[in-house]
N, C-alpha and C positions, 0 to 999 in steps of 0.2 A: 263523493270523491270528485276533485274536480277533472275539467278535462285535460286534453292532453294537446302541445299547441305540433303543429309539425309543416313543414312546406312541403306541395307535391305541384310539379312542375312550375315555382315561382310562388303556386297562391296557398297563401295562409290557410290551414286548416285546422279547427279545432273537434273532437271528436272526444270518446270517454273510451276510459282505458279500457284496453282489451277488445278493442276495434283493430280490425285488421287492415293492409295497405292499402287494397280491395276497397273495404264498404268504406275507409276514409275518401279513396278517392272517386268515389262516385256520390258522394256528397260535396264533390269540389265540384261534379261532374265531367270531371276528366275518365273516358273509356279505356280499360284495362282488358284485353280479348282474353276469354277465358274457353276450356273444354271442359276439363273436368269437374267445374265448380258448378254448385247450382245454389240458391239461397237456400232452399228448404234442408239442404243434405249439408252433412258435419263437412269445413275443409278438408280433401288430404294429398294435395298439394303433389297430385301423379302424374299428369301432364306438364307442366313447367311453362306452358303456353304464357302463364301472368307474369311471366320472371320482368322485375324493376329493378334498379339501381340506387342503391343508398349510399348514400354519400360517407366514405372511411368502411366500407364494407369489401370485404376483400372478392368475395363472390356475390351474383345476384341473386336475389330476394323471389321467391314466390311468392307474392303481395295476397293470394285466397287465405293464406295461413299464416300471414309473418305479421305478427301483430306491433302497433306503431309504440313508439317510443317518443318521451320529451326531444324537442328538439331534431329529430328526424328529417333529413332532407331527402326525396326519392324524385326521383327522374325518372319516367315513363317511356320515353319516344326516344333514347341517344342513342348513337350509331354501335356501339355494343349490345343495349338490350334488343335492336329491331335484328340486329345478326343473329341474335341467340333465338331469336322465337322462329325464325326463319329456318334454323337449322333443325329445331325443335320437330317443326310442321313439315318438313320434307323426311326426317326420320318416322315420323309418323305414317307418310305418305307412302315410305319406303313397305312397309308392314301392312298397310291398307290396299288390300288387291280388289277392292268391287271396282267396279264398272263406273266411276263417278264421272269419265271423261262423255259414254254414249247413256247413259242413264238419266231420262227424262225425270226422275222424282231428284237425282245431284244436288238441285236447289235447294233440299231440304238438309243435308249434309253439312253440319255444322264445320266441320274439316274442312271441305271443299270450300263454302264459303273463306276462311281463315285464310288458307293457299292464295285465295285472288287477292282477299284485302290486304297480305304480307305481302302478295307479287311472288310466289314462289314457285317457280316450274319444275317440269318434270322431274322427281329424285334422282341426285348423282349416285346413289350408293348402288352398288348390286349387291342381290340376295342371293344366295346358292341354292338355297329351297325358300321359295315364297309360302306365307302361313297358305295354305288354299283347303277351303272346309266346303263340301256339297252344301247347300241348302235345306235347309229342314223344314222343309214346306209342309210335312204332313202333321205337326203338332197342330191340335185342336182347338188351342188357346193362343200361344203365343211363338210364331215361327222364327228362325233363326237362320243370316246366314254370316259367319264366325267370319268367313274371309274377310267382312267388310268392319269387322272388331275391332278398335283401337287399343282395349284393355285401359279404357279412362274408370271405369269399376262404377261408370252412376249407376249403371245395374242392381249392382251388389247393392252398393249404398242406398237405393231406392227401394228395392224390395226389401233392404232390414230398417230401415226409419221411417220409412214413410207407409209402407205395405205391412211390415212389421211381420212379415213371413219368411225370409230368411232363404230364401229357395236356391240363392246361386253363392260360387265362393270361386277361386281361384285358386285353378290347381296347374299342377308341373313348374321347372322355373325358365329361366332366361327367351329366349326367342322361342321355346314351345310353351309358353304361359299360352294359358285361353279360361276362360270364364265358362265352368260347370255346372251342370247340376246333379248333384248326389255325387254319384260315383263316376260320372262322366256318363251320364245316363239321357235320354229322349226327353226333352220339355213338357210332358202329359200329366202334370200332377193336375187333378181336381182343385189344390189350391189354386191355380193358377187361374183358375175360369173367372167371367164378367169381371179380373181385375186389370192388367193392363198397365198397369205403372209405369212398370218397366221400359217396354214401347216409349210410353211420354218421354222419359229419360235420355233415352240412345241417339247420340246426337249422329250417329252417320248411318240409322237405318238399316243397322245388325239384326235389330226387332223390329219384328213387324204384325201387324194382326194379318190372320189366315183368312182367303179371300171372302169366306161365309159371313164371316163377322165385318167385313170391309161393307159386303155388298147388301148385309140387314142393317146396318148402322147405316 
């Protein structure tokens, strides 16, 4: 089948159907900031962080999951998509209570990173009850602290395709959603042990290995 031709930011790009706005455009090598996407794990397009601009599109595109079309024009950088991710990342930020301002590992916080390269300051929104979870430092394998959760789900989707164990899922809805296990049960399954995926996953350091495992690695 042949390819598919489409513009993104000006340059010509041709790619095979069923290419997403994403992988087209990082074959242009034009950067599209993403959170929830990872290459190894299925799109599902939960963060909105990649939202682009198609041209004759009444709304914007989440480029991880919107796959290209003949003739497709997409804009990356206009002064609507860079508001939309902005607003995106501070609602984010609004939900995200760790410590990423006095927190020496921050650096590693794919969020926080996103915040500076947007320029986005402290959220205007208030929360009436911020999410706020103790830490769950005493799991044997893999500790948890939920306040610093975005609910981007690589979790989930790490430990089901890639770990292939299925261990977390998301339970309750609207602003008491959190990512579980079982029945809202302690992180201690024996699955869990020398794997660790998860961790890889978690881009703002919700997971973490427990210090035993930190300090024999």
């Amino acid at each position: 089948m042949n390819d598919i031709e489409i513009e993104i930011d000006g340059q010509a790009v041709s790619a095979p159907p069923g290419t997403t706005i994403l992988k087209a455009a990082e074959m242009a090598g034009v950067r599209i900031p993403t959170l929830c996407h990872a290459p190894e794990l299925r799109p599902s397009g939960v963060c909105r962080v990649c939202l682009v601009e198609v041209h004759g599109a009444r709304t914007l595109a989440a480029a991880c999951h919107t796959p290209i079309t003949a003739g497709m024009v997409v804009r990356t950088r206009t002064p609507r998509v860079l508001d939309a991710r902005r607003a995106v990342v501070e609602l984010l930020l609004t939900a995200h209570t760790g410590t990423c301002v006095t927190d020496p590992s921050a650096k590693n916080c794919v969020l926080h990173k996103l915040a500076s390269d947007l320029e986005v300051g402290p959220p205007r929104f208030q929360v009436r009850q911020p999410r706020s979870y103790p830490p769950e430092s005493e799991n044997p394998y893999v500790c948890r602290d939920l306040s610093k959760c975005i609910l981007c789900r690589r979790c989930v989707r790490a430990c089901q395709e890639v770990a292939k164990k299925d261990v977390y899922s998301i339970a309750l809805r609207g602003f008491a959603s959190k990512v579980v296990v079982g029945l809202d049960e302690p992180l201690t399954l024996e699955v869990c042990k020398d794997c660790g995926i998860c961790i890889d996953y978690c881009p703002t350091g919700a997971l973490y290995a427990p210090a035993h495992v930190v300090d024999k690695g």
